[in-house]
PDBQT receptor file of N, H, CA, C and O in Angstrom, charges set to zero:
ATOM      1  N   UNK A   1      -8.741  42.951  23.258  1.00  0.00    +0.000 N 
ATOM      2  CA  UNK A   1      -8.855  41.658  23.905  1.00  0.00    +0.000 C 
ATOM      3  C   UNK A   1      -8.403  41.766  25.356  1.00  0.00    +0.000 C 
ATOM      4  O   UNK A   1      -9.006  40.934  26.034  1.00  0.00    +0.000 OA
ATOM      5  N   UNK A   2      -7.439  42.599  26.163  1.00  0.00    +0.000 N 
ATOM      6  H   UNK A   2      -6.949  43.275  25.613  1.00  0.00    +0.000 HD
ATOM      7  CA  UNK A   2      -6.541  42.765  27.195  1.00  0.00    +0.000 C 
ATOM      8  C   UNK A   2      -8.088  43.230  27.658  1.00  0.00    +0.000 C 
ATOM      9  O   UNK A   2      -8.872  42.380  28.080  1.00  0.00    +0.000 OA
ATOM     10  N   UNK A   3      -8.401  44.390  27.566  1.00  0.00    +0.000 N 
ATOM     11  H   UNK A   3      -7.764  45.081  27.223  1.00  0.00    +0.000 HD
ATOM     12  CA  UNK A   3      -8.968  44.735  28.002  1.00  0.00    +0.000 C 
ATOM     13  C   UNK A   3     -10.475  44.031  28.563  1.00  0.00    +0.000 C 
ATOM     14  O   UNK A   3     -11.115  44.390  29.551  1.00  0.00    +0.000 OA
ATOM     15  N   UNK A   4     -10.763  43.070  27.731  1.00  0.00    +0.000 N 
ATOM     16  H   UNK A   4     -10.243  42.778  26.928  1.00  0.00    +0.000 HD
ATOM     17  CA  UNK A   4     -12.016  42.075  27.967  1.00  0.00    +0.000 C 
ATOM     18  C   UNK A   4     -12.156  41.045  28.745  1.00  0.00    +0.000 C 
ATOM     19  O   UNK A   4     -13.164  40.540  29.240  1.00  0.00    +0.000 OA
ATOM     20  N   UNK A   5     -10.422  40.624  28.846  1.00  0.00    +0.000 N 
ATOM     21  H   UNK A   5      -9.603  41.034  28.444  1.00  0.00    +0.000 HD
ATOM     22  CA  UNK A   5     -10.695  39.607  30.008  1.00  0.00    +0.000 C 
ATOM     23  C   UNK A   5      -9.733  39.649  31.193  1.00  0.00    +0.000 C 
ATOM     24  O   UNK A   5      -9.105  38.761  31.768  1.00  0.00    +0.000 OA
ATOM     25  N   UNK A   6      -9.861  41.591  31.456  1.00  0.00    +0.000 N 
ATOM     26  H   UNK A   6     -10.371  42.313  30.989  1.00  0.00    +0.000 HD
ATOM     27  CA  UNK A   6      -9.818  41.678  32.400  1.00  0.00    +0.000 C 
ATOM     28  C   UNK A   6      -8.353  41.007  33.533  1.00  0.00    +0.000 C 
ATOM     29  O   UNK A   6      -7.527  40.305  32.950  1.00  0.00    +0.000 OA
ATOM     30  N   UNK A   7      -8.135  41.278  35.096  1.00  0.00    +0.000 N 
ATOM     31  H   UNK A   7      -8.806  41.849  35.569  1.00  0.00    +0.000 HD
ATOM     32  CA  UNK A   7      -7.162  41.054  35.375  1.00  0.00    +0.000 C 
ATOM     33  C   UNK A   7      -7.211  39.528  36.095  1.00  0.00    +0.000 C 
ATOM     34  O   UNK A   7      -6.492  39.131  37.012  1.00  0.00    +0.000 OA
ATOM     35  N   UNK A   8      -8.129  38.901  35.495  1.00  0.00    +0.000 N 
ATOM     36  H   UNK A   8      -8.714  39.223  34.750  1.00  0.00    +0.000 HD
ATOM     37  CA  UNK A   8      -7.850  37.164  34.980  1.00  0.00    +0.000 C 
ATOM     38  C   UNK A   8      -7.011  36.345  34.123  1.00  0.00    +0.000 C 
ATOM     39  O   UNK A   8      -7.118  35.123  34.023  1.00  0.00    +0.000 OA
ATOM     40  N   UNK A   9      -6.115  37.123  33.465  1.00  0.00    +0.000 N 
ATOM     41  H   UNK A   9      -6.028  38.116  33.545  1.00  0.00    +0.000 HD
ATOM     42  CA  UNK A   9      -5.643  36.951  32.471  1.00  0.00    +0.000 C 
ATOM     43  C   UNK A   9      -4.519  37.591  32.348  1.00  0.00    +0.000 C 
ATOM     44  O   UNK A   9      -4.333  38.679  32.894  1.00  0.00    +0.000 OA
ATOM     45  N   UNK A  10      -3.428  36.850  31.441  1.00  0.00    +0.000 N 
ATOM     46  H   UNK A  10      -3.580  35.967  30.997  1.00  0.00    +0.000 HD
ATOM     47  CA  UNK A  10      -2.158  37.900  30.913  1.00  0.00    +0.000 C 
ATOM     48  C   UNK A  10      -2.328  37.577  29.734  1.00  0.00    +0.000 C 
ATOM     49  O   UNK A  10      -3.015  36.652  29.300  1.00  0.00    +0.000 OA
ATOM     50  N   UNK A  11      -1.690  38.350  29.156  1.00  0.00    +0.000 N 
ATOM     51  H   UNK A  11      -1.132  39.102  29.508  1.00  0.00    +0.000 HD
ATOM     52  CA  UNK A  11      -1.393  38.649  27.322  1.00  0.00    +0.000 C 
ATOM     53  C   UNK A  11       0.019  38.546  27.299  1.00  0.00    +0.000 C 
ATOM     54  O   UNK A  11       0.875  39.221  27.869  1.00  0.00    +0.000 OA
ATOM     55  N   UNK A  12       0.118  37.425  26.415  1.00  0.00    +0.000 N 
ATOM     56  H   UNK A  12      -0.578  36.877  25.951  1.00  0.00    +0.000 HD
ATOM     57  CA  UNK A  12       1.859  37.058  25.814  1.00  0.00    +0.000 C 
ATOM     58  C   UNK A  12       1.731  37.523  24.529  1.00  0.00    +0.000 C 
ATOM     59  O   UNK A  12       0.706  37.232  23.914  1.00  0.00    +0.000 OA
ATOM     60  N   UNK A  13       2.489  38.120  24.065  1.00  0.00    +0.000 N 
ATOM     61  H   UNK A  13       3.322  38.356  24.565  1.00  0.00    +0.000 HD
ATOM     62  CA  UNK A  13       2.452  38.498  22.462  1.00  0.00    +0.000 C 
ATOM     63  C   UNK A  13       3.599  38.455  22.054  1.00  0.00    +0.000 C 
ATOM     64  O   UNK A  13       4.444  38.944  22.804  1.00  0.00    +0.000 OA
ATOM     65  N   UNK A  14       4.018  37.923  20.862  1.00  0.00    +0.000 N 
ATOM     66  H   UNK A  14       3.332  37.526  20.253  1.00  0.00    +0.000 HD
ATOM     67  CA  UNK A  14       5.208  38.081  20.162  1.00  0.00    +0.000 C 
ATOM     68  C   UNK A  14       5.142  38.177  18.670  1.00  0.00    +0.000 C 
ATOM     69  O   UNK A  14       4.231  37.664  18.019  1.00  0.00    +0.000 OA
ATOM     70  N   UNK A  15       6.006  38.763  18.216  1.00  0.00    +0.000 N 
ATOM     71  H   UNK A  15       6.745  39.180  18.745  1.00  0.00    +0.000 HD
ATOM     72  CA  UNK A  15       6.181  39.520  16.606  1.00  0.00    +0.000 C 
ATOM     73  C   UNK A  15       6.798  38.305  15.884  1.00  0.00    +0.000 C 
ATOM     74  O   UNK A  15       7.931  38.215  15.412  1.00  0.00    +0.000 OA
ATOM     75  N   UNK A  16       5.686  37.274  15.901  1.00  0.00    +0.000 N 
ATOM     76  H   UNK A  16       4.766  37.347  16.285  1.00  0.00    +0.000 HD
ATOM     77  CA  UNK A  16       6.142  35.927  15.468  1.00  0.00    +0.000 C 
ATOM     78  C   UNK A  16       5.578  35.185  14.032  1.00  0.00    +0.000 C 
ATOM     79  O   UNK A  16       5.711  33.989  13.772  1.00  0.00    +0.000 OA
ATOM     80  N   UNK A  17       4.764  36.437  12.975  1.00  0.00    +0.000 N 
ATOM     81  H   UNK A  17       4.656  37.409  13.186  1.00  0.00    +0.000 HD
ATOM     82  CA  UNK A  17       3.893  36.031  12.033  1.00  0.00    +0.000 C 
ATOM     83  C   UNK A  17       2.892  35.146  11.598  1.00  0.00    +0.000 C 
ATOM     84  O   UNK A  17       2.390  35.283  10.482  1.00  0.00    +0.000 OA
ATOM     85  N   UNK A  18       2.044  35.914  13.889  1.00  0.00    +0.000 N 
ATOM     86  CA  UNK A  18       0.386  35.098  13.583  1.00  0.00    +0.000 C 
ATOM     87  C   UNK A  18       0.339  34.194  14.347  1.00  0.00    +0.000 C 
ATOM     88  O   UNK A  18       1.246  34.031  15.163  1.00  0.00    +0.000 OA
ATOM     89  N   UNK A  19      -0.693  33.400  14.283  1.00  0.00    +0.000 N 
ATOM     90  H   UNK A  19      -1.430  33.532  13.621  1.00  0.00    +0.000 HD
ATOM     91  CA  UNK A  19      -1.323  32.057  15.472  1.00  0.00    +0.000 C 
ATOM     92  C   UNK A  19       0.072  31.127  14.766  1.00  0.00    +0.000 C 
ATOM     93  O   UNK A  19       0.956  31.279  13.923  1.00  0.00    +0.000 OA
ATOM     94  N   UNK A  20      -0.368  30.218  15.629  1.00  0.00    +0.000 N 
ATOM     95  H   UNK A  20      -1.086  30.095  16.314  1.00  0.00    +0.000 HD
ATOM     96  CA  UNK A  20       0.662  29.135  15.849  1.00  0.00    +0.000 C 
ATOM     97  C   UNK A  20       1.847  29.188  15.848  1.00  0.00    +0.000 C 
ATOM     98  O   UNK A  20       2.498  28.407  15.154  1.00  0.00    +0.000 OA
ATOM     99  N   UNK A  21       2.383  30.051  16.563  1.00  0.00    +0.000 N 
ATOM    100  H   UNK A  21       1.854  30.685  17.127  1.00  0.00    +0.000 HD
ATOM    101  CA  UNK A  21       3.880  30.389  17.004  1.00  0.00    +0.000 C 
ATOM    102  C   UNK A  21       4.336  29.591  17.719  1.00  0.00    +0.000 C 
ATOM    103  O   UNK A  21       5.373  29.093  17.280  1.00  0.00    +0.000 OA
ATOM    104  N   UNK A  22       3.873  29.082  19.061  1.00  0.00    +0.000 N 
ATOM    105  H   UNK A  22       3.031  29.487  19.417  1.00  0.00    +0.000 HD
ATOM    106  CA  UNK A  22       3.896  28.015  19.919  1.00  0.00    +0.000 C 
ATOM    107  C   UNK A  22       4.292  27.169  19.553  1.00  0.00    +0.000 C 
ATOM    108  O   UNK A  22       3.711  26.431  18.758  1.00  0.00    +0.000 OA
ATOM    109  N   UNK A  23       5.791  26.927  20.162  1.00  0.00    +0.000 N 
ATOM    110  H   UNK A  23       6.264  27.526  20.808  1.00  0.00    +0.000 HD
ATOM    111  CA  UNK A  23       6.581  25.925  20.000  1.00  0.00    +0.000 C 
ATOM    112  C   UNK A  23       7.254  25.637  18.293  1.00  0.00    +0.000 C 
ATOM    113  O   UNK A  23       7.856  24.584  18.079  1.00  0.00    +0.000 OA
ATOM    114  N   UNK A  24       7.096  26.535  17.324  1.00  0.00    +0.000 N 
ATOM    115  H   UNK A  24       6.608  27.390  17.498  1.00  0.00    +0.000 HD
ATOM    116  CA  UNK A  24       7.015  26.511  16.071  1.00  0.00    +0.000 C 
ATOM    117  C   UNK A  24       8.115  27.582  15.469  1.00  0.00    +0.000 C 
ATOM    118  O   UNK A  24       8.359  27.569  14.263  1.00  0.00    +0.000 OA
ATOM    119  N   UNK A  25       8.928  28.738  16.574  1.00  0.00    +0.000 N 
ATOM    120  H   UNK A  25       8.729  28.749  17.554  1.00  0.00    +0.000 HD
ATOM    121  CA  UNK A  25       9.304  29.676  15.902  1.00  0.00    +0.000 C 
ATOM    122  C   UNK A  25      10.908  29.726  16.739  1.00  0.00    +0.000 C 
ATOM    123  O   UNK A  25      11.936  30.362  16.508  1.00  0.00    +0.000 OA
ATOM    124  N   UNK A  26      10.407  28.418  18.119  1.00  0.00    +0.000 N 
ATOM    125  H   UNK A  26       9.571  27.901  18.307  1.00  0.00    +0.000 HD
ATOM    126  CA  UNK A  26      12.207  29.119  18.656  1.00  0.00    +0.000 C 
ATOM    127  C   UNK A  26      12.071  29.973  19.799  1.00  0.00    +0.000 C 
ATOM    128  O   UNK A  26      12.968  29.939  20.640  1.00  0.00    +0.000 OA
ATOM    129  N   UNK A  27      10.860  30.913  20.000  1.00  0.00    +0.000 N 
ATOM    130  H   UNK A  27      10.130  30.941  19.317  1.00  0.00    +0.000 HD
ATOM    131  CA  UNK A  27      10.735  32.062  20.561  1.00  0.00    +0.000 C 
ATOM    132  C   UNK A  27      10.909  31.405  22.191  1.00  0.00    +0.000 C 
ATOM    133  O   UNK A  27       9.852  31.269  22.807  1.00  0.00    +0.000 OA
ATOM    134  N   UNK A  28      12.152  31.012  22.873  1.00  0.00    +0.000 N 
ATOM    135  H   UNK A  28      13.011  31.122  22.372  1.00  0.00    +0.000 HD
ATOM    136  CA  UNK A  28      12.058  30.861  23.695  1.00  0.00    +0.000 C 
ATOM    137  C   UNK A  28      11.160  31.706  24.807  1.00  0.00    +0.000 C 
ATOM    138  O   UNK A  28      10.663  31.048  25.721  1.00  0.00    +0.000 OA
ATOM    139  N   UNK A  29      11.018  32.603  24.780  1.00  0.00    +0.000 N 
ATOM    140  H   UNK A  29      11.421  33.138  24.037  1.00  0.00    +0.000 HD
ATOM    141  CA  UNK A  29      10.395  33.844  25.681  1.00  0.00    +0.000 C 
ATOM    142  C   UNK A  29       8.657  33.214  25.984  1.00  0.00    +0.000 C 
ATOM    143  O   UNK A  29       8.026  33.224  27.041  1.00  0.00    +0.000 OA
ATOM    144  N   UNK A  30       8.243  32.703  24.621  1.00  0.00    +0.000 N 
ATOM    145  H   UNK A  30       8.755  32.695  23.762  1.00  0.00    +0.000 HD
ATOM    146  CA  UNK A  30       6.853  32.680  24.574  1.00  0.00    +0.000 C 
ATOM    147  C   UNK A  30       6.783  31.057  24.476  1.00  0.00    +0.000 C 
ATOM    148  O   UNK A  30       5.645  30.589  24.499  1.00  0.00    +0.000 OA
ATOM    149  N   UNK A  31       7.858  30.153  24.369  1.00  0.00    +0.000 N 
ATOM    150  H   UNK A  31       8.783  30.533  24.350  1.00  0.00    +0.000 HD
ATOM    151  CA  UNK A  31       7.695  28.728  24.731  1.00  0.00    +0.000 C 
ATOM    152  C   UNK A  31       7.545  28.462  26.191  1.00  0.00    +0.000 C 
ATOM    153  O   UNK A  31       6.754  27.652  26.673  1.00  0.00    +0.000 OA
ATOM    154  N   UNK A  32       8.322  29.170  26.808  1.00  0.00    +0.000 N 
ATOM    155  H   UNK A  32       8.964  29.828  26.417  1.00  0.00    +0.000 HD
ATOM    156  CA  UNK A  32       8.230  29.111  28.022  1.00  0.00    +0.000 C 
ATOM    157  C   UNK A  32       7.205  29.288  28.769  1.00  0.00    +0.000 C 
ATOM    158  O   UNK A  32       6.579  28.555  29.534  1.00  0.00    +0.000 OA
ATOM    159  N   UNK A  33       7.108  30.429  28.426  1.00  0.00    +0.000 N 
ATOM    160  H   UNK A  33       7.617  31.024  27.804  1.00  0.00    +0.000 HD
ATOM    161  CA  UNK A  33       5.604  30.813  29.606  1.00  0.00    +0.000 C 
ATOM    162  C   UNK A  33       4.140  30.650  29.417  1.00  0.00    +0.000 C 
ATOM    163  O   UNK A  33       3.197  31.010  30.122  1.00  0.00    +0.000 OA
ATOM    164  N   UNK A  34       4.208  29.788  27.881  1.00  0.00    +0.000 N 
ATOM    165  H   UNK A  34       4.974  29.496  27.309  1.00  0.00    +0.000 HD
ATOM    166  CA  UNK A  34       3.276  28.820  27.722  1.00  0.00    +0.000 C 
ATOM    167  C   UNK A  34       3.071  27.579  27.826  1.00  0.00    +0.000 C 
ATOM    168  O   UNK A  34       1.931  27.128  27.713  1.00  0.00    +0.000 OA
ATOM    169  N   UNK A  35       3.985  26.908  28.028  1.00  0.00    +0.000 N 
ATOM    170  H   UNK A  35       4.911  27.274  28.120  1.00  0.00    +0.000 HD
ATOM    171  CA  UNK A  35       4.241  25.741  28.562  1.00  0.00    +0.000 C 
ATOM    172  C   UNK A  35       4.372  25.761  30.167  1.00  0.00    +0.000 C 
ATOM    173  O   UNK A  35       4.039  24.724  30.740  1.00  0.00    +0.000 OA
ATOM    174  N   UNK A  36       4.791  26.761  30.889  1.00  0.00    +0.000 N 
ATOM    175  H   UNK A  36       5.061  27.604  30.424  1.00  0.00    +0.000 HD
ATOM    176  CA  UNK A  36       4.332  26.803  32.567  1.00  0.00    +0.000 C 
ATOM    177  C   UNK A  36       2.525  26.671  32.785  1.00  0.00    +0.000 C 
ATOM    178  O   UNK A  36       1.835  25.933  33.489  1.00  0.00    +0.000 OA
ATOM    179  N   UNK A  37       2.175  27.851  31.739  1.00  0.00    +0.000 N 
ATOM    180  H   UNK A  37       2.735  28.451  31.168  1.00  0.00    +0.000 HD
ATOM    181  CA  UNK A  37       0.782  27.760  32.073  1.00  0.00    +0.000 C 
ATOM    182  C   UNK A  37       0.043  27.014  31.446  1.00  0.00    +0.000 C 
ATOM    183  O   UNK A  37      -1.134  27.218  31.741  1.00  0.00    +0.000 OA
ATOM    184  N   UNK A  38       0.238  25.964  30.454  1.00  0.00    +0.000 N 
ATOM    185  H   UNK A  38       1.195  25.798  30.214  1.00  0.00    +0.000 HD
ATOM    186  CA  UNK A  38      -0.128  24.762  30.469  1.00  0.00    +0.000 C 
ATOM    187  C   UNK A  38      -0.038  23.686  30.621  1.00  0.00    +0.000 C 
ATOM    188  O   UNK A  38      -0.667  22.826  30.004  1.00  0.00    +0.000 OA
ATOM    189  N   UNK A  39       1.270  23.406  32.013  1.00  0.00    +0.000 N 
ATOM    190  H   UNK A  39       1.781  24.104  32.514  1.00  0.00    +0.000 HD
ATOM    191  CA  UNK A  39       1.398  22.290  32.627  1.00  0.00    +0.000 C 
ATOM    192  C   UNK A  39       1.549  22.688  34.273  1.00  0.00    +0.000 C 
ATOM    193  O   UNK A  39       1.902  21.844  35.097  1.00  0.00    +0.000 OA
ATOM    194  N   UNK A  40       1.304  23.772  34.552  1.00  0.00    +0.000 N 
ATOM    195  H   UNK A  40       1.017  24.457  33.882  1.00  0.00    +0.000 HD
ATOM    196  CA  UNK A  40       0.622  23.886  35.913  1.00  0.00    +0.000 C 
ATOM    197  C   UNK A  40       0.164  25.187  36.087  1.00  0.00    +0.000 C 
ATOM    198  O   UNK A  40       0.367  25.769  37.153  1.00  0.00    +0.000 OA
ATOM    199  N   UNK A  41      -0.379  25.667  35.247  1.00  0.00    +0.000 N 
ATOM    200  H   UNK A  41      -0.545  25.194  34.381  1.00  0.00    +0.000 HD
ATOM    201  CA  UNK A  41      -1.281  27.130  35.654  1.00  0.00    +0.000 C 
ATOM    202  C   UNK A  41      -0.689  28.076  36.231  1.00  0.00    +0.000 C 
ATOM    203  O   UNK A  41      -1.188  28.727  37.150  1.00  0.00    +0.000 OA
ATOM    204  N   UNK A  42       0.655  28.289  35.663  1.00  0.00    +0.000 N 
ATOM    205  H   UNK A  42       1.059  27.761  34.917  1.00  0.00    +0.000 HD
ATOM    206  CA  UNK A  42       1.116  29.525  36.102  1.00  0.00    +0.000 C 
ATOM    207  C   UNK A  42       1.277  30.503  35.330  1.00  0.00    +0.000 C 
ATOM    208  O   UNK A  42       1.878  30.229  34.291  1.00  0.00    +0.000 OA
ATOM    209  N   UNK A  43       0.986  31.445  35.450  1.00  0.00    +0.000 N 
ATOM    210  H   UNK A  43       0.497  31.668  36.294  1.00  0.00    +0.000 HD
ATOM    211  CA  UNK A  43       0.930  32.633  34.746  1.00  0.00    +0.000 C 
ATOM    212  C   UNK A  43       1.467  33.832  35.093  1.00  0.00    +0.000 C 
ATOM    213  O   UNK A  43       0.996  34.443  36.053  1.00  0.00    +0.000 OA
ATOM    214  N   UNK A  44       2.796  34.470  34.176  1.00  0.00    +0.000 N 
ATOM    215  H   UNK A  44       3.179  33.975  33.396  1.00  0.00    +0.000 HD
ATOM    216  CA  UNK A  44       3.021  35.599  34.388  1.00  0.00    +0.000 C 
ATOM    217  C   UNK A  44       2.408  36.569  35.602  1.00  0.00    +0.000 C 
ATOM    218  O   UNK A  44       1.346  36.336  36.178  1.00  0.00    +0.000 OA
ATOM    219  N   UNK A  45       3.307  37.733  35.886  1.00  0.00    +0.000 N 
ATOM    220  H   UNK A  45       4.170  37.923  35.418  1.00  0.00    +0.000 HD
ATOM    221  CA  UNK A  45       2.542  38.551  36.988  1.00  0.00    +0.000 C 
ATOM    222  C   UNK A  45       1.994  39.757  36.593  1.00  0.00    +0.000 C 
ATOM    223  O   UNK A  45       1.218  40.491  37.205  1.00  0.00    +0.000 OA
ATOM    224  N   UNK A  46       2.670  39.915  35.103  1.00  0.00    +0.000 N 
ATOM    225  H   UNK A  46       3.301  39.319  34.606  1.00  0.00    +0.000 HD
ATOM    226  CA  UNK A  46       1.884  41.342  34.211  1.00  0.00    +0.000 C 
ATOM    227  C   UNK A  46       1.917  40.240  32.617  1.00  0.00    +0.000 C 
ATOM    228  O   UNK A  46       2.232  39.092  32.304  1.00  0.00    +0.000 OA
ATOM    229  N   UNK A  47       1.473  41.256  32.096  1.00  0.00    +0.000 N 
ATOM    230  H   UNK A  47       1.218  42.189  32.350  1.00  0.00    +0.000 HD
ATOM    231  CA  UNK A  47       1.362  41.178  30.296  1.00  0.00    +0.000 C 
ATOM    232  C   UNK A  47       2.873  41.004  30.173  1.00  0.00    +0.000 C 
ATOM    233  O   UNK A  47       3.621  41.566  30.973  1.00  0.00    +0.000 OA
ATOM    234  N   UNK A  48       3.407  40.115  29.030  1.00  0.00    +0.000 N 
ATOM    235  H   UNK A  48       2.799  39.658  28.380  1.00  0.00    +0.000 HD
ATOM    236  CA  UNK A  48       4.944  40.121  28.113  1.00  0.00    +0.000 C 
ATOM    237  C   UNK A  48       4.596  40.334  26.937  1.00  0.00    +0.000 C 
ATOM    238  O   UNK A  48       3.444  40.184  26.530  1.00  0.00    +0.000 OA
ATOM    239  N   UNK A  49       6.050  40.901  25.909  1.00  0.00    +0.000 N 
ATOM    240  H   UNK A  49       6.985  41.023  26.240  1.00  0.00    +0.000 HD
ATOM    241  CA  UNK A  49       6.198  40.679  24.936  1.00  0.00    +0.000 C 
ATOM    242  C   UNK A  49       7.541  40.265  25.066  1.00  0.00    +0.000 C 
ATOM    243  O   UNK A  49       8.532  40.717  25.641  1.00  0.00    +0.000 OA
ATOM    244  N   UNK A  50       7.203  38.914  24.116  1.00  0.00    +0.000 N 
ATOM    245  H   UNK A  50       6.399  38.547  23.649  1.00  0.00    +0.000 HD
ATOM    246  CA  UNK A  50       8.413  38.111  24.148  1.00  0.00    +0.000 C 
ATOM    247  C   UNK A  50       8.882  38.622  22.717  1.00  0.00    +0.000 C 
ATOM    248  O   UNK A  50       9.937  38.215  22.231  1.00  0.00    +0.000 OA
TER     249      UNK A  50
């Protein structure tokens, strides 16, 4: 997937057991920097694993 969309994009990943982690697990690391980039389009400057 990283590879497909290219350097338009970052990849957040976390060892969180699957879709809907978001906002659901605590994972401050990956609440965060999904909630920047979906309340003003900011996005990381490389790939994370939270």
């Amino acid at each position: 997937m990283r590879k497909a969309l290219g350097n338009r994009a970052r990849m957040i990943t976390a060892n969180e057991g699957g879709h809907g982690a978001y906002l659901l697990t605590g994972n401050a690391c990956l609440d965060d920097l999904t909630t920047r980039f979906l309340t003003d389009g900011t996005k990381p400057a490389d790939d994370v694993r939270c």
